[in-house]
C-alpha positions, 0 to 999 in steps of 0.5 A: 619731371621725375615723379621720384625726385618730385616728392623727395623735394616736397618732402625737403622743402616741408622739412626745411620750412619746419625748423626754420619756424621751429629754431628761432630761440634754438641752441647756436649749434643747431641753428649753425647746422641748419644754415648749413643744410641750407647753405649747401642746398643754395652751393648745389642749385647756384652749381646747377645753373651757373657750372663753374660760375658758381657761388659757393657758401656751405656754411653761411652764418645766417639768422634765424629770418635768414634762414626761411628766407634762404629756405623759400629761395631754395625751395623755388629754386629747386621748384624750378630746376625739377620742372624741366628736368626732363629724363635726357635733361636728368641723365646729362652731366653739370659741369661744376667745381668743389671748393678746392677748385677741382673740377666735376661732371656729375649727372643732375639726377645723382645731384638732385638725389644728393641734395635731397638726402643731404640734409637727413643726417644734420636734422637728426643731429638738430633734433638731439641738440633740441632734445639736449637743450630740454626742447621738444625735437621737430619731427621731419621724418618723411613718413609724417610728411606722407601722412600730414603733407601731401601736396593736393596739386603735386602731379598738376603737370600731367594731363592724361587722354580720356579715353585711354585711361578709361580703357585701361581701367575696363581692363577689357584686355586679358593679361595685359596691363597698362601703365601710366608715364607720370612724366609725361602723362602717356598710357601704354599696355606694356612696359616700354615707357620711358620715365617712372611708371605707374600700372593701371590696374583694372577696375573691379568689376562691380564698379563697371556692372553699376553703369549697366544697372544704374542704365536700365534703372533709368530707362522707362517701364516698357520692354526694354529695361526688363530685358536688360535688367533680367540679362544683369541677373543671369551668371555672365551678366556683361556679355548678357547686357551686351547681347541683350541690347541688340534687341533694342538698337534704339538704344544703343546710341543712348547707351553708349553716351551713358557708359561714356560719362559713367566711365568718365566719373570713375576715371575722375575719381580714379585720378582723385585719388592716385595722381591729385592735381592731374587732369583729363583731356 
């Protein structure tokens, strides 16, 4: 799945289901705009999976229960085709015909990219007949769909290693940075990944240095958790905690289970907030 694509779709689908709640008493001009818009989405998905077969209506004559249904028919639809649209799936050409009977071959990415800014230009014409008509225009701007609608499950495809995402975010490489496949969920320190991809950036360190301190807190009043709490207050603090424990080897095994899960938390809410939806494996 195109991760681009993805959210240009959930912002169509969003827009889509506004005016078809929103047109029921609306001028005949805008709701025949608006069946056209939607009309159009059902001629290229029907071109999509049928080629040449397909059925094409551009400019159905539809009511207003017409169109949210023929809204929600697309929005599945198109829900369907992005799902296994993978990157040589995205690149490979539809065979289709235009309504002259003339035939096409046009790469489904160029496809999708159209359908989903096709409808820009009519929902602005639809908002200034609204206004003409003394009716409030609907706003369906992408930017209120980003601040109102986002979709807490959009990225529920992507399933990401533990632990090389927990690597990425102890940046414990120099100069390197990793990035993230978001289609097929994969990590790399490096470029070369296929697909949209998504930089790692490293965790501050005050995030990592709270597992150290939170660990030496939770050891028992003895030796041990004053030496690593003194080691956290001299100036290069990481390498201290890690020379320091050493000295403790009955420690280390603890420690490591302790980092683990603490770098696990932080991993989780790493992904709560970038990729919503995706989970660890």
């Amino acid at each position: 799945m195109d991760a681009h694509l993805d959210r240009l779709f959930n912002h169509l689908e969003w827009a889509d289901g506004r005016l078809a709640d929103a047109l029921g008493e609306a001028p005949g001009e805008a709701l025949r705009l608006f069946s056209h818009v939607l009309g159009a989405e059902a001629t290229w998905l029907s071109r999509i999976q049928n080629g040449p077969k397909a059925k094409a209506n551009p400019w159905p004559a539809l009511s207003p229960a017409e169109c949210a249904s023929l809204s929600e028919a697309n929005a599945e639809g198109y829900r369907a085709v992005l799902k296994a649209a993978t990157a040589s799936r995205l690149a490979a050409p539809v065979h289709y015909e235009n309504l002259k009977g003339e035939e096409f071959w046009t790469p489904l990415r160029d496809i999708l990219f159209h359908v989903a800014t096709h409808g820009v230009h009519h929902r602005g014409q639809i908002a200034l007949l609204l206004r003409q008509s003394g009716r409030d225009p609907v706003d369906v701007g992408f930017i209120t769909f980003a601040r109102e609608e986002e979709d807490p499950g959009r990225y529920a495809y992507l399933e990401l290693e533990a632990a090389d995402l927990e690597e990425a975010l102890e940046g414990n490489s120099l100069d390197v940075t990793w990035f993230l496949d978001l289609e097929t969920g994969q990590m790399a320190p490096e470029e070369g990944l296929g697909g949209d991809k998504l930089p790692i950036e490293p965790l501050p360190p005050r995030d990592r240095f709270t597992i150290m301190e939170d660990f030496a807190a939770a050891l028992p009043e003895g030796e041990a958790a004053r030496a690593l709490e003194r080691a956290l207050r001299l100036p290069k603090p990481f390498r201290a905690f890690r020379d320091t424990l050493r000295d403790f080897p009955e420690l280390e095994k603890q420690w490591h289970a302790f980092h683990e899960a603490g770098m696990r938390r932080l991993a989780q809410d790493w992904l709560d907030e970038n990729l919503p939806g995706s989970r660890l494996v």
